[in-house]
PDB file with SEQRES, HELIX, SHEET and CRYST1 records, atoms N, CA, C and O in Angstrom:
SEQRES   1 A   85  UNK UNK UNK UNK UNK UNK UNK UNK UNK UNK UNK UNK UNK          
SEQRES   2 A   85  UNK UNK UNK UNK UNK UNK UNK UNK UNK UNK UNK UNK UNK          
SEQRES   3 A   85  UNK UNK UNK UNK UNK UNK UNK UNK UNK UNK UNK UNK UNK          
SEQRES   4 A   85  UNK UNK UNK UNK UNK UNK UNK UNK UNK UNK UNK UNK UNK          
SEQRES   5 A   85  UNK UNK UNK UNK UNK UNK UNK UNK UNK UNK UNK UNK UNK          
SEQRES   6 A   85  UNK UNK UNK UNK UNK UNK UNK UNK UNK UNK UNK UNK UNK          
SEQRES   7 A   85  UNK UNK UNK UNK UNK UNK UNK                                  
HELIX    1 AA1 UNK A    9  UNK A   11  5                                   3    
HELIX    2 AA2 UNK A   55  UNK A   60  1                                   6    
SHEET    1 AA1 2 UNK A  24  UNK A  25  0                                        
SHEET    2 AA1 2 UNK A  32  UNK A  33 -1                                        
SHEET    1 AA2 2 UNK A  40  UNK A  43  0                                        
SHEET    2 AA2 2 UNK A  51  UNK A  54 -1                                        
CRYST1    1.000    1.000    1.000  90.00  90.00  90.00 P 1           1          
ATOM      1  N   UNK A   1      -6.553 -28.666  11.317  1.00  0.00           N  
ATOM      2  CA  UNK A   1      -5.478 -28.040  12.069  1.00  0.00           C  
ATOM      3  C   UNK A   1      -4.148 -28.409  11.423  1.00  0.00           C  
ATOM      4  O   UNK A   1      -3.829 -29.544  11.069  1.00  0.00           O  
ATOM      5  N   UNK A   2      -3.234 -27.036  11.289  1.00  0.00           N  
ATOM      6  CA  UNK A   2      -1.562 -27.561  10.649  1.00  0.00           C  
ATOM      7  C   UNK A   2      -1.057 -28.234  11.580  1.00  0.00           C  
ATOM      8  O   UNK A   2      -1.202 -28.004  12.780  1.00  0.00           O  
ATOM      9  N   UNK A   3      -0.261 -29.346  10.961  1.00  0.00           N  
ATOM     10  CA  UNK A   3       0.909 -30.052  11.882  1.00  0.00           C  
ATOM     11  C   UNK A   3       1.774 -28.752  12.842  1.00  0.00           C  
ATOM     12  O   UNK A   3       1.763 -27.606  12.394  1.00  0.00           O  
ATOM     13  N   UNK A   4       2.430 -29.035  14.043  1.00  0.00           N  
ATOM     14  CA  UNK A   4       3.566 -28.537  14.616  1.00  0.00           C  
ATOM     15  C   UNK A   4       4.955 -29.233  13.801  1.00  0.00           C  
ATOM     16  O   UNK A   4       5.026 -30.371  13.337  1.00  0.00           O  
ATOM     17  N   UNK A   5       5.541 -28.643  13.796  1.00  0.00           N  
ATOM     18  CA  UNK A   5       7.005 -28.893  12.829  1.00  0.00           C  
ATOM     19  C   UNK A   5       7.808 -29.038  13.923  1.00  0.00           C  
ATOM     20  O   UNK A   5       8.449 -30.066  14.136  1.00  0.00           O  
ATOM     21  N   UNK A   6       7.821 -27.626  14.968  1.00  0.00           N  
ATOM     22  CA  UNK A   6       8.589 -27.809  16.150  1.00  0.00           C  
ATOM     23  C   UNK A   6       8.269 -27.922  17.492  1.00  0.00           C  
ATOM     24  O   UNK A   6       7.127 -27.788  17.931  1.00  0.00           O  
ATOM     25  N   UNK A   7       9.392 -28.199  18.246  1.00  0.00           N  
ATOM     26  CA  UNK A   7       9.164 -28.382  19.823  1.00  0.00           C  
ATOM     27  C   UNK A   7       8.198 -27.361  20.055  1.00  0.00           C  
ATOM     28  O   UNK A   7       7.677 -26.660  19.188  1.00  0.00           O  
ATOM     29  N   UNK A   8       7.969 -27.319  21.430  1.00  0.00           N  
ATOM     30  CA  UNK A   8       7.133 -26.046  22.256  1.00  0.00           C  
ATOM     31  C   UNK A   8       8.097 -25.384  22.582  1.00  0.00           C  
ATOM     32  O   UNK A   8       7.543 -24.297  22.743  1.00  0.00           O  
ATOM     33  N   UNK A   9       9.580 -25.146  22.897  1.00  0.00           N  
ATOM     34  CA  UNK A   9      10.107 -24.474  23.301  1.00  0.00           C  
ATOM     35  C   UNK A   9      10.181 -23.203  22.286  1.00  0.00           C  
ATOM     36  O   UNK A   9      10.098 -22.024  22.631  1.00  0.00           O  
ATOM     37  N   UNK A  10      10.409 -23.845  20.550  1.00  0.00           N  
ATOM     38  CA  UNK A  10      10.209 -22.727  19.504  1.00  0.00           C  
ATOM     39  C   UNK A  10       8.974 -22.164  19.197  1.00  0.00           C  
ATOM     40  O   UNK A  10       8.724 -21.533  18.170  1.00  0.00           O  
ATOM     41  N   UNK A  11       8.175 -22.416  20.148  1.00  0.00           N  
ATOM     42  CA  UNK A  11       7.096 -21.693  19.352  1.00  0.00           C  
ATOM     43  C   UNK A  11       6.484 -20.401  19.790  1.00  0.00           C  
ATOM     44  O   UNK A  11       5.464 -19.833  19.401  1.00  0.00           O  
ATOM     45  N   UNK A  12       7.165 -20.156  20.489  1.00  0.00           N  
ATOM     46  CA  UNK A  12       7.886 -18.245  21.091  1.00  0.00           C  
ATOM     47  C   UNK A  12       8.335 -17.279  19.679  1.00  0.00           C  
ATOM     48  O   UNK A  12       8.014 -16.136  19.354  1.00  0.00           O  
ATOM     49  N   UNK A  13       8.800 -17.820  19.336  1.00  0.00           N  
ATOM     50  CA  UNK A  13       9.875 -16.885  17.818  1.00  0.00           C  
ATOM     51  C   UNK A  13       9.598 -17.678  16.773  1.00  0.00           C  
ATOM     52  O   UNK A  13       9.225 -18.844  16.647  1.00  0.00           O  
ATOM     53  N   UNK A  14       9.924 -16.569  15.865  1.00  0.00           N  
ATOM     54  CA  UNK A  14       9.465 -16.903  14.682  1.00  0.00           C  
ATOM     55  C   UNK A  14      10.614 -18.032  13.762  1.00  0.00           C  
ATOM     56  O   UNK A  14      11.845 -18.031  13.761  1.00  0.00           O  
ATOM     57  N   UNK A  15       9.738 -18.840  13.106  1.00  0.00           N  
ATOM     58  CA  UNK A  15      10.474 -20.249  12.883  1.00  0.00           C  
ATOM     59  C   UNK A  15      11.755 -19.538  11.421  1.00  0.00           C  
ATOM     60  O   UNK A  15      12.705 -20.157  10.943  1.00  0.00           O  
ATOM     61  N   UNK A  16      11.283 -18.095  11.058  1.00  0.00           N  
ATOM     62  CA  UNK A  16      11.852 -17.897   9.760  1.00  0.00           C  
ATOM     63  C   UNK A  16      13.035 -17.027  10.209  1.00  0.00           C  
ATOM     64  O   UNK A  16      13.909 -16.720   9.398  1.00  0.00           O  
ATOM     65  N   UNK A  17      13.073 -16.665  11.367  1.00  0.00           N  
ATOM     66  CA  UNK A  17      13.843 -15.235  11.684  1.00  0.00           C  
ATOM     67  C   UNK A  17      14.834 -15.738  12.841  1.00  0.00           C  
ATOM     68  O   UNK A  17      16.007 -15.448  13.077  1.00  0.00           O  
ATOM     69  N   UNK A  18      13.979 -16.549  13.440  1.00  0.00           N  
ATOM     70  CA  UNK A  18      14.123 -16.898  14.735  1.00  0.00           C  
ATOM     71  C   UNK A  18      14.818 -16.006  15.885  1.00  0.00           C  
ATOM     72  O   UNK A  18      15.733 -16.311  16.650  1.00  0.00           O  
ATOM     73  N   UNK A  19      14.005 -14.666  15.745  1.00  0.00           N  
ATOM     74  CA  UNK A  19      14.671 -13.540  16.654  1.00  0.00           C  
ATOM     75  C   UNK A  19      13.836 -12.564  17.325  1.00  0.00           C  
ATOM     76  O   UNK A  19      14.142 -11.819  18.256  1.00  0.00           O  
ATOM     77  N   UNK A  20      12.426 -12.713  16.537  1.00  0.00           N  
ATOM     78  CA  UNK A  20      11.353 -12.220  17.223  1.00  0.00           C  
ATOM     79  C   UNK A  20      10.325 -12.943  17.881  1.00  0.00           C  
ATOM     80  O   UNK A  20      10.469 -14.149  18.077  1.00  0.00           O  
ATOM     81  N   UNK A  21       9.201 -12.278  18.279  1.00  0.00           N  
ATOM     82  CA  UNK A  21       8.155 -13.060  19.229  1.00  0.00           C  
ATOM     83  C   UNK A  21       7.332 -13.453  17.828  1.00  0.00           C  
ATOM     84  O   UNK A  21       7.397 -13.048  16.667  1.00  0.00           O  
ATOM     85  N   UNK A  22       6.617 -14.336  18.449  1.00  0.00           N  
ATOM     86  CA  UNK A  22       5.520 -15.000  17.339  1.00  0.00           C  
ATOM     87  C   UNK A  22       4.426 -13.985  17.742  1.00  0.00           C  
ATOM     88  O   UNK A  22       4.020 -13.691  18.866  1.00  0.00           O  
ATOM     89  N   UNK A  23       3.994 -13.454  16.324  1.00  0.00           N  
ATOM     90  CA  UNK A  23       2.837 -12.551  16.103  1.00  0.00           C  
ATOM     91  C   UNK A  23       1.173 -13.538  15.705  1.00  0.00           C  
ATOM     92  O   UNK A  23       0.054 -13.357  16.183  1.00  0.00           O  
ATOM     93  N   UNK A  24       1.502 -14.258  14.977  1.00  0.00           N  
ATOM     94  CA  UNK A  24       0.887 -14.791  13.974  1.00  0.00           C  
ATOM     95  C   UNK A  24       1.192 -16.401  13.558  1.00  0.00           C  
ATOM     96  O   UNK A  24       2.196 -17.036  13.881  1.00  0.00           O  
ATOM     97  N   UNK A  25       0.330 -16.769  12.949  1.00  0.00           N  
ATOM     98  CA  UNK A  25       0.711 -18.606  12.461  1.00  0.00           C  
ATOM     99  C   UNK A  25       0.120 -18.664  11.408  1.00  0.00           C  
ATOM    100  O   UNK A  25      -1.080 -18.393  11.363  1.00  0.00           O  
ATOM    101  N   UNK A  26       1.024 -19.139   9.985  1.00  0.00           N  
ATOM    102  CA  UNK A  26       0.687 -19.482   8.939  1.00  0.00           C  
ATOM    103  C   UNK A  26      -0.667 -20.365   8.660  1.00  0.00           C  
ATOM    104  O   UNK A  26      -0.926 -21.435   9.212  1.00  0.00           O  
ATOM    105  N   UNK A  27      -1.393 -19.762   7.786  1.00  0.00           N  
ATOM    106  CA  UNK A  27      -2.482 -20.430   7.896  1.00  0.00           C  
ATOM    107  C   UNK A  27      -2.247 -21.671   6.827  1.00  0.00           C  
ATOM    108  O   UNK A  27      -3.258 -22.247   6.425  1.00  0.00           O  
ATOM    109  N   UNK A  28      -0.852 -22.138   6.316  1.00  0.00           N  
ATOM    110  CA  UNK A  28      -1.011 -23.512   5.072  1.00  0.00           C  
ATOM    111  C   UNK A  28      -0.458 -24.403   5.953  1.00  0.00           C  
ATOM    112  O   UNK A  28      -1.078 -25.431   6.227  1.00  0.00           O  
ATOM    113  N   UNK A  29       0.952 -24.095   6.594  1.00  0.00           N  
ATOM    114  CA  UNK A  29       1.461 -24.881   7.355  1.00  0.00           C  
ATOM    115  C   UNK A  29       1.220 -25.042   8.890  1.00  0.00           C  
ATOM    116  O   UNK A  29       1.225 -26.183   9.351  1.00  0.00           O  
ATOM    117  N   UNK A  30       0.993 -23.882   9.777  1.00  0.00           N  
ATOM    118  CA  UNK A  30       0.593 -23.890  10.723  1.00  0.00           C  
ATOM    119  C   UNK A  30       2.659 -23.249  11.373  1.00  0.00           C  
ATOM    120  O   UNK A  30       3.139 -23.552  12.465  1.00  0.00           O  
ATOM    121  N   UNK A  31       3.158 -22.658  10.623  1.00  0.00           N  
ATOM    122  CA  UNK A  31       4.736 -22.249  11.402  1.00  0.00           C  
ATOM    123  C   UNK A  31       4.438 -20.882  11.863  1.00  0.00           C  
ATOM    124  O   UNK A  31       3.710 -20.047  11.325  1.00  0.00           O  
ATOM    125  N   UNK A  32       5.100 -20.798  12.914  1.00  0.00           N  
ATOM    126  CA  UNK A  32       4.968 -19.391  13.580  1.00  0.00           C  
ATOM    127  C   UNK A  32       5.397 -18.329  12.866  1.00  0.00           C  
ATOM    128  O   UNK A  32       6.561 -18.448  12.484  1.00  0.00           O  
ATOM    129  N   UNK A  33       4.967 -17.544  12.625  1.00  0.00           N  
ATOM    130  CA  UNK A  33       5.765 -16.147  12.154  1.00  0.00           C  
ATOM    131  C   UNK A  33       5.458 -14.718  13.058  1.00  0.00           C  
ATOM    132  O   UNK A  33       4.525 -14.444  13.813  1.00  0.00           O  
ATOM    133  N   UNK A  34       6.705 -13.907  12.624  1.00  0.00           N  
ATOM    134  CA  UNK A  34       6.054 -12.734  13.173  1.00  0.00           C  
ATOM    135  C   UNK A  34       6.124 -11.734  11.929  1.00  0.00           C  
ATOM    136  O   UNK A  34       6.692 -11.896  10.849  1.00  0.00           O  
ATOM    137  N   UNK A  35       5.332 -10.583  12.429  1.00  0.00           N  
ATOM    138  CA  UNK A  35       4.944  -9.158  11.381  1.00  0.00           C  
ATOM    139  C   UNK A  35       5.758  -8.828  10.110  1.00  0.00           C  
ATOM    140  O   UNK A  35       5.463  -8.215   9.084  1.00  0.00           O  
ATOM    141  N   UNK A  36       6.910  -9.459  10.539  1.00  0.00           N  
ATOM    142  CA  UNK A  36       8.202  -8.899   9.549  1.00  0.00           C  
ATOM    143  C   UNK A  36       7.842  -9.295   8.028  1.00  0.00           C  
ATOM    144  O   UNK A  36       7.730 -10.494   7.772  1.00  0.00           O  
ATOM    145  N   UNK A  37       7.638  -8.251   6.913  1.00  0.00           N  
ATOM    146  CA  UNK A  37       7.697  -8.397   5.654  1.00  0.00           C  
ATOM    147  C   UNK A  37       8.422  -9.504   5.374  1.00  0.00           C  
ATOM    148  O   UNK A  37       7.812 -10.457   4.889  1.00  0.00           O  
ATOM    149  N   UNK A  38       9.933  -9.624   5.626  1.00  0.00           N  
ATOM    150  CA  UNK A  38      10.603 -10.735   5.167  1.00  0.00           C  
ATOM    151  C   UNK A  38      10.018 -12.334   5.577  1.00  0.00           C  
ATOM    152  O   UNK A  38      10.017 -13.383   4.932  1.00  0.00           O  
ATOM    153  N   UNK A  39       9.483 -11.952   7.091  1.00  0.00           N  
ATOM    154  CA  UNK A  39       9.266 -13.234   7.240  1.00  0.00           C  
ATOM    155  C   UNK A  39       7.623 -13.862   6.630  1.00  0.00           C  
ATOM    156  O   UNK A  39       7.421 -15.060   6.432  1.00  0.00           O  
ATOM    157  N   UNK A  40       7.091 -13.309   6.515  1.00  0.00           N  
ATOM    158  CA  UNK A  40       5.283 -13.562   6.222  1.00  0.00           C  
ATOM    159  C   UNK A  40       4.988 -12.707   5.274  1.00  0.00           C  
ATOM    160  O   UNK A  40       5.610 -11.647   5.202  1.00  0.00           O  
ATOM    161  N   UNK A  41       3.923 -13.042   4.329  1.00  0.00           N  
ATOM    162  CA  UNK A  41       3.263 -11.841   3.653  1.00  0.00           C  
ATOM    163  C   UNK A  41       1.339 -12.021   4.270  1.00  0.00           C  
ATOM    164  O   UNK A  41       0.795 -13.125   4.245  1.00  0.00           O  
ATOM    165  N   UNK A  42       0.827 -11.147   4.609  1.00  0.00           N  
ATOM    166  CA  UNK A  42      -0.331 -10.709   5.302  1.00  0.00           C  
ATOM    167  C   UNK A  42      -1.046 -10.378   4.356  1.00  0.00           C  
ATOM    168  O   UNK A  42      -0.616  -9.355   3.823  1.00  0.00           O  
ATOM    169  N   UNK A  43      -2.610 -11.065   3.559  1.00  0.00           N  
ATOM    170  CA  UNK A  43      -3.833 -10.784   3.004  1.00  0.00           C  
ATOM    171  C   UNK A  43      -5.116 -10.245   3.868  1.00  0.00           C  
ATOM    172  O   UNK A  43      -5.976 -10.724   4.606  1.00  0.00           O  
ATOM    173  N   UNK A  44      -4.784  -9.124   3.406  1.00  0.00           N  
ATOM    174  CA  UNK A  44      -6.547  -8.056   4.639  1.00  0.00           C  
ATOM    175  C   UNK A  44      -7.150  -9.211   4.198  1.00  0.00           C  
ATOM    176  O   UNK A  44      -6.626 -10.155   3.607  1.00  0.00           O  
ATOM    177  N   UNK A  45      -8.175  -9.076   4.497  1.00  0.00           N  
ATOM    178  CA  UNK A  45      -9.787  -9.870   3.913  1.00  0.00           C  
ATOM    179  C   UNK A  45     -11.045  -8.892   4.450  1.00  0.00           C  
ATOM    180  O   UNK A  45     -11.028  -8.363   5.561  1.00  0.00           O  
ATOM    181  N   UNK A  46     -11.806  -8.786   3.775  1.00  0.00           N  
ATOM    182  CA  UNK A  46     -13.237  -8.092   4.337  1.00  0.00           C  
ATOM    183  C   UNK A  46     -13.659  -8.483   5.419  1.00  0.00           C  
ATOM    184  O   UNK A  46     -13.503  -9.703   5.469  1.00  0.00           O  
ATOM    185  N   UNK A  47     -14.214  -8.011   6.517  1.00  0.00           N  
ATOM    186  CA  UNK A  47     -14.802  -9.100   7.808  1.00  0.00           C  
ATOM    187  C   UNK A  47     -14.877 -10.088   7.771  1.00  0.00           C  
ATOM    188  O   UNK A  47     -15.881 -10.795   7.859  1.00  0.00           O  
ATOM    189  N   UNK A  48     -12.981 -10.567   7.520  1.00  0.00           N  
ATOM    190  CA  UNK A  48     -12.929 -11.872   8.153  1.00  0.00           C  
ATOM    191  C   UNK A  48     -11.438 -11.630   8.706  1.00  0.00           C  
ATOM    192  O   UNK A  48     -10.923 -10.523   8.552  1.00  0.00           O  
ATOM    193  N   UNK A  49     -10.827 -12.549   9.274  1.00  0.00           N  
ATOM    194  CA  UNK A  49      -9.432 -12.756   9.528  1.00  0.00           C  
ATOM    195  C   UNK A  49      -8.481 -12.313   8.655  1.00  0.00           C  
ATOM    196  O   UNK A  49      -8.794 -12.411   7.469  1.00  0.00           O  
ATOM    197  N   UNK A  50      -7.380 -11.843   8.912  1.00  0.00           N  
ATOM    198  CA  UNK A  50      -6.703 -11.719   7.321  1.00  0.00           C  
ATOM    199  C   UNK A  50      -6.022 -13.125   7.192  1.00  0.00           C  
ATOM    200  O   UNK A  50      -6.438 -14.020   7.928  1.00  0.00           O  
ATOM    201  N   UNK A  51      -5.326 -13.303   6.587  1.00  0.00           N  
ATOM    202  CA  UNK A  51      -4.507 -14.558   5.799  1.00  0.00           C  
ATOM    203  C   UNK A  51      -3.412 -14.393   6.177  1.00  0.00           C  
ATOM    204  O   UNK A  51      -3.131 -13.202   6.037  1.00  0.00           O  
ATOM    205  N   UNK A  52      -2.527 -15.004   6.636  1.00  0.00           N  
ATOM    206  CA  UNK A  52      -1.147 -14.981   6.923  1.00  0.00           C  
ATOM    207  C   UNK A  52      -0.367 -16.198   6.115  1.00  0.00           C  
ATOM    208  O   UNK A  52      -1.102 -17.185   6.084  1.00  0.00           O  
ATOM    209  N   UNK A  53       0.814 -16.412   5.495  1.00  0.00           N  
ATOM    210  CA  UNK A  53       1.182 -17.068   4.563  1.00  0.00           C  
ATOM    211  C   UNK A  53       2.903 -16.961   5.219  1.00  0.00           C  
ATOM    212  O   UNK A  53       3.355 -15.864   5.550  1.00  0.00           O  
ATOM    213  N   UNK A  54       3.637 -18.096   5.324  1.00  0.00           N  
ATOM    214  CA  UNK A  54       4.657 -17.987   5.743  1.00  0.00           C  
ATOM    215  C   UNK A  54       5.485 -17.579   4.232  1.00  0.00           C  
ATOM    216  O   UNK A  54       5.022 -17.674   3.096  1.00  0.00           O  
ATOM    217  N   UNK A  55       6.808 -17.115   4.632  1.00  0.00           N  
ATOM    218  CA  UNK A  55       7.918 -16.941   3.017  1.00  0.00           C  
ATOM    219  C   UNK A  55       7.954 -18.399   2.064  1.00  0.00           C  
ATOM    220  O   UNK A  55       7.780 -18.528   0.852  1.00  0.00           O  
ATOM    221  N   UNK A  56       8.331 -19.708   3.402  1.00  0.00           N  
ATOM    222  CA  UNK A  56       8.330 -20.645   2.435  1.00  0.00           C  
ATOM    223  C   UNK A  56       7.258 -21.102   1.870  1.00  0.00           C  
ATOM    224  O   UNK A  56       7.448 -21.994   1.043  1.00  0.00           O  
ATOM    225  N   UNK A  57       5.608 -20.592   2.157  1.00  0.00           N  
ATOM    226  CA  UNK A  57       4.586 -21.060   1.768  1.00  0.00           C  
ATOM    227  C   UNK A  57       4.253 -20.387   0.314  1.00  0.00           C  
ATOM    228  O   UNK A  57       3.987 -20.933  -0.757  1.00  0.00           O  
ATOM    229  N   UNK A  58       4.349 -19.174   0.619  1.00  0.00           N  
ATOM    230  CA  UNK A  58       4.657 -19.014  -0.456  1.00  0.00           C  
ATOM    231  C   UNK A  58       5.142 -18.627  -1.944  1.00  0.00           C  
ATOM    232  O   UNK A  58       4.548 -18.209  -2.937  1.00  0.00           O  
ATOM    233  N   UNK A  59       6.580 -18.975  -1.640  1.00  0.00           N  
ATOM    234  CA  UNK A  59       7.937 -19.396  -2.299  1.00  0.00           C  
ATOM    235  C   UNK A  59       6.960 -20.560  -3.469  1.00  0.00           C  
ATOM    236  O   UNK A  59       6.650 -20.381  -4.647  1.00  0.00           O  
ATOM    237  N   UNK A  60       6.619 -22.021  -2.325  1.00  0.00           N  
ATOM    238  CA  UNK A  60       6.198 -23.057  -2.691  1.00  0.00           C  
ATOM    239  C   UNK A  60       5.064 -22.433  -3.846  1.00  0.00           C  
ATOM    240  O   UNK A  60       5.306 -22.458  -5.053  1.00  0.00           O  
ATOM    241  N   UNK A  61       4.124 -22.018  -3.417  1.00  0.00           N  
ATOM    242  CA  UNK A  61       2.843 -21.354  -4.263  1.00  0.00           C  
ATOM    243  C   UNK A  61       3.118 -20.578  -5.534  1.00  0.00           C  
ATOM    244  O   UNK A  61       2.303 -20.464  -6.450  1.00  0.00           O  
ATOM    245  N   UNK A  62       4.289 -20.074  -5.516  1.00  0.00           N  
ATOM    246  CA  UNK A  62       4.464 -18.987  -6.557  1.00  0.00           C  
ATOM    247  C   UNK A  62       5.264 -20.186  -7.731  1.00  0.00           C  
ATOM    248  O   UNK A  62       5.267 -19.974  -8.943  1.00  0.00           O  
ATOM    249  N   UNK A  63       5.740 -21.108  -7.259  1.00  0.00           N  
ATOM    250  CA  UNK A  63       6.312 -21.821  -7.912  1.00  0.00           C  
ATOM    251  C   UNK A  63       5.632 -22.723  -9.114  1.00  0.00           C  
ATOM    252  O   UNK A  63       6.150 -23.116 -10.160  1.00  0.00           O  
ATOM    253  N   UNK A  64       4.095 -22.947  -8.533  1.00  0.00           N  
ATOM    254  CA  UNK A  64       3.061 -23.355  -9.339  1.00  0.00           C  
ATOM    255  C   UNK A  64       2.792 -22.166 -10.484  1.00  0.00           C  
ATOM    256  O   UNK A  64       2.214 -22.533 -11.507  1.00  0.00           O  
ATOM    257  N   UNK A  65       3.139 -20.903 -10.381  1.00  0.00           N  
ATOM    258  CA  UNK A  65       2.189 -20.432 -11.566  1.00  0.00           C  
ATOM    259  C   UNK A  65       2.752 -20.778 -12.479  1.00  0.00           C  
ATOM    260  O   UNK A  65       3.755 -21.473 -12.309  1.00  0.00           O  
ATOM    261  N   UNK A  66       2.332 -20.435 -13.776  1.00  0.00           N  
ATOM    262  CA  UNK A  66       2.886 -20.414 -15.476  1.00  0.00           C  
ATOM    263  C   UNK A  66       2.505 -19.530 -15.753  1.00  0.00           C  
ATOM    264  O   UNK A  66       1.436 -18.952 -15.557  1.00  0.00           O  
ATOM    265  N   UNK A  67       3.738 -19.237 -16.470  1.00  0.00           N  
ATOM    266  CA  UNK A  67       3.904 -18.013 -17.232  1.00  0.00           C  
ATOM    267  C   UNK A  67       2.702 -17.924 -18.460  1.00  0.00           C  
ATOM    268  O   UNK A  67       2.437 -18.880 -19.189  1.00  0.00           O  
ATOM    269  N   UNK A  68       1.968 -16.459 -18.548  1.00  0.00           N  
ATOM    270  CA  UNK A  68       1.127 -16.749 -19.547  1.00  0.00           C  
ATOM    271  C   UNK A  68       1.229 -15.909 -20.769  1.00  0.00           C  
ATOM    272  O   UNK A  68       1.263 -14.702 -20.530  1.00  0.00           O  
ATOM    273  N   UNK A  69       1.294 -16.303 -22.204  1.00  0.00           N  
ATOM    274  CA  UNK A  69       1.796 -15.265 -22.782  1.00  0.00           C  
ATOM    275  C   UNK A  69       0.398 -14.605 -23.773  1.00  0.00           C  
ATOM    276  O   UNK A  69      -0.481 -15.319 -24.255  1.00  0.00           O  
ATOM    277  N   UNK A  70       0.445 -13.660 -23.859  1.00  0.00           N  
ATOM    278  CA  UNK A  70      -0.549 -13.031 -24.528  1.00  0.00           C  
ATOM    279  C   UNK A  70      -0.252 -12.683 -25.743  1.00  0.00           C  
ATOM    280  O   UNK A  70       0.887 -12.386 -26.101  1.00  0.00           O  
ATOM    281  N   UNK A  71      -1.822 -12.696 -26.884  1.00  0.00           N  
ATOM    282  CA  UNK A  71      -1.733 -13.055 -28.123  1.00  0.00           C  
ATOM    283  C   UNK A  71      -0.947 -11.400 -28.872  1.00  0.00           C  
ATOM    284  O   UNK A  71      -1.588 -10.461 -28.401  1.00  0.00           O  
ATOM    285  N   UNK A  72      -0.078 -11.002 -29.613  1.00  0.00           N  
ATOM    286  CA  UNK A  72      -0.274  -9.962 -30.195  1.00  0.00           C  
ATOM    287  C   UNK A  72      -1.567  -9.368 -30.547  1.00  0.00           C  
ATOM    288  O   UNK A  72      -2.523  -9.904 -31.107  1.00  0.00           O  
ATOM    289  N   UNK A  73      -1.420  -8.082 -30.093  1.00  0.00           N  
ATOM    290  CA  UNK A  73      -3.194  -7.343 -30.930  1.00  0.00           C  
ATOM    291  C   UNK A  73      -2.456  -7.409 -32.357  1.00  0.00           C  
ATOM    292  O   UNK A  73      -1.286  -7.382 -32.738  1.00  0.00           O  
ATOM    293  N   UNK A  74      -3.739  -7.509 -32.961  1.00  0.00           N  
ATOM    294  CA  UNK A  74      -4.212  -7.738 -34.675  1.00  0.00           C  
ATOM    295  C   UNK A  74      -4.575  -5.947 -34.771  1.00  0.00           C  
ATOM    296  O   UNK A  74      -5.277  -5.224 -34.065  1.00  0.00           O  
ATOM    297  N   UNK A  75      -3.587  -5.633 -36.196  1.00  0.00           N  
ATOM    298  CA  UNK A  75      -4.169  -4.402 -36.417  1.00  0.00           C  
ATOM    299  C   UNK A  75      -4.686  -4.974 -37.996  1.00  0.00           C  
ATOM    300  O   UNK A  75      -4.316  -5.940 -38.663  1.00  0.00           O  
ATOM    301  N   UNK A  76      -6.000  -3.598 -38.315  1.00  0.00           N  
ATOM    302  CA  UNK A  76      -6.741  -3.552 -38.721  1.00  0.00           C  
ATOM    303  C   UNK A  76      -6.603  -2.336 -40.016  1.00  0.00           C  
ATOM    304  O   UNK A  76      -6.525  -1.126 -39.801  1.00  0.00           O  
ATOM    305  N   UNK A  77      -6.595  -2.901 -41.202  1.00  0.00           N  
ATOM    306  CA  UNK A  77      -6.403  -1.162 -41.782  1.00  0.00           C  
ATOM    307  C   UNK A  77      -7.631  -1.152 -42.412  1.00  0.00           C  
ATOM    308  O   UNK A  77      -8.293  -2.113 -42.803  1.00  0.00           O  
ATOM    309  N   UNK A  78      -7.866   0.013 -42.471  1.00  0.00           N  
ATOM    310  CA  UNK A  78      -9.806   0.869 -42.606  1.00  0.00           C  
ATOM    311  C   UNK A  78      -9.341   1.228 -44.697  1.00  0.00           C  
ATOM    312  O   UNK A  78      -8.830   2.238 -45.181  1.00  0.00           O  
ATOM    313  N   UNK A  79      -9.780  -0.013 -45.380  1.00  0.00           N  
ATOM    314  CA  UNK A  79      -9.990  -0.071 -46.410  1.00  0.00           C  
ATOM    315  C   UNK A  79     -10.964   1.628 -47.110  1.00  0.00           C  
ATOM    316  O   UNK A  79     -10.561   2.604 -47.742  1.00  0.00           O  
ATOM    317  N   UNK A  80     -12.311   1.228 -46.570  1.00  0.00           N  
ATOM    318  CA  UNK A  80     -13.259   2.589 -46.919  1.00  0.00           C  
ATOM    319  C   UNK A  80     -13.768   2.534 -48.290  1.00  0.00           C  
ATOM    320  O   UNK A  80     -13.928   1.318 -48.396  1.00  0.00           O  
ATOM    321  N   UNK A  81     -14.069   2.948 -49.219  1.00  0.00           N  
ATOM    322  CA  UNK A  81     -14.878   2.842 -50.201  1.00  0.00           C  
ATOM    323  C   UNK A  81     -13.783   3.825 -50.961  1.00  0.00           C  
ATOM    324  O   UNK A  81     -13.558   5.027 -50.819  1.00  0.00           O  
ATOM    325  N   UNK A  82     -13.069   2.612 -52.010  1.00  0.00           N  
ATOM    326  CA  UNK A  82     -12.062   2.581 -53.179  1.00  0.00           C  
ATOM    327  C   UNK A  82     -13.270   3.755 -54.553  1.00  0.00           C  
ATOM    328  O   UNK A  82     -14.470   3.908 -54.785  1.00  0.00           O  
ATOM    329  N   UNK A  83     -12.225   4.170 -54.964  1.00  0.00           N  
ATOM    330  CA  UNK A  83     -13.250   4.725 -56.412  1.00  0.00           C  
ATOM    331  C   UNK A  83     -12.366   4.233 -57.567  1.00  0.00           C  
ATOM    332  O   UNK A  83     -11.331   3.638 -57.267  1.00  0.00           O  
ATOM    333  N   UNK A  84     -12.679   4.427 -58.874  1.00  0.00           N  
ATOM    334  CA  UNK A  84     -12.110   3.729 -59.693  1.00  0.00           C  
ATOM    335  C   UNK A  84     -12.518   4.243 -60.769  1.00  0.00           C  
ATOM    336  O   UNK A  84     -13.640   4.097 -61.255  1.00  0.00           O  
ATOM    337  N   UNK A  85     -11.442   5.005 -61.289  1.00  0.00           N  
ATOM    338  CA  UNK A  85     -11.511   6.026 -62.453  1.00  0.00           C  
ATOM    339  C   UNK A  85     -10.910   5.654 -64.303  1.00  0.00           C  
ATOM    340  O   UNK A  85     -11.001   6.525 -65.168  1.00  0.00           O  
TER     341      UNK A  85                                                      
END                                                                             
């Protein structure tokens, strides 16, 4: 189970907006959010729950990736059978 961050009185509205009703609760931290794009981003899942992810969760998460750089393609020139006169 996520920690509570806040009182019970906040846990009506959303901890990011703090202007709507709580829809939903982050599933890393356990902070309330509601529907709003800005405030949460929402993963369907196949018959299961979807995923709910608060902004600062992940803000935090995106912060881990690395950049990955990919090799140039190698071109190839088609030699073929030289004659020699």
């Amino acid at each position: 189970m996520a920690p509570i961050r806040y009182s019970v009185e906040y846990l009506d509205y959303c901890t990011t907006c703090e202007k709507k009703k709580v829809i939903q609760c982050c599933d890393k931290c356990g902070d309330s959010v509601c529907e709003n794009p800005k405030c949460c981003t929402v993963y369907p899942q196949h018959k299961k729950e979807d995923i709910v992810l608060c902004k600062y969760c992940v803000d935090a998460i995106g912060k881990r990736f690395k950049e990955v750089k990919e090799p140039e393609p190698q071109t190839y020139k088609y030699l073929g059978s030289q004659q020699t006169t």
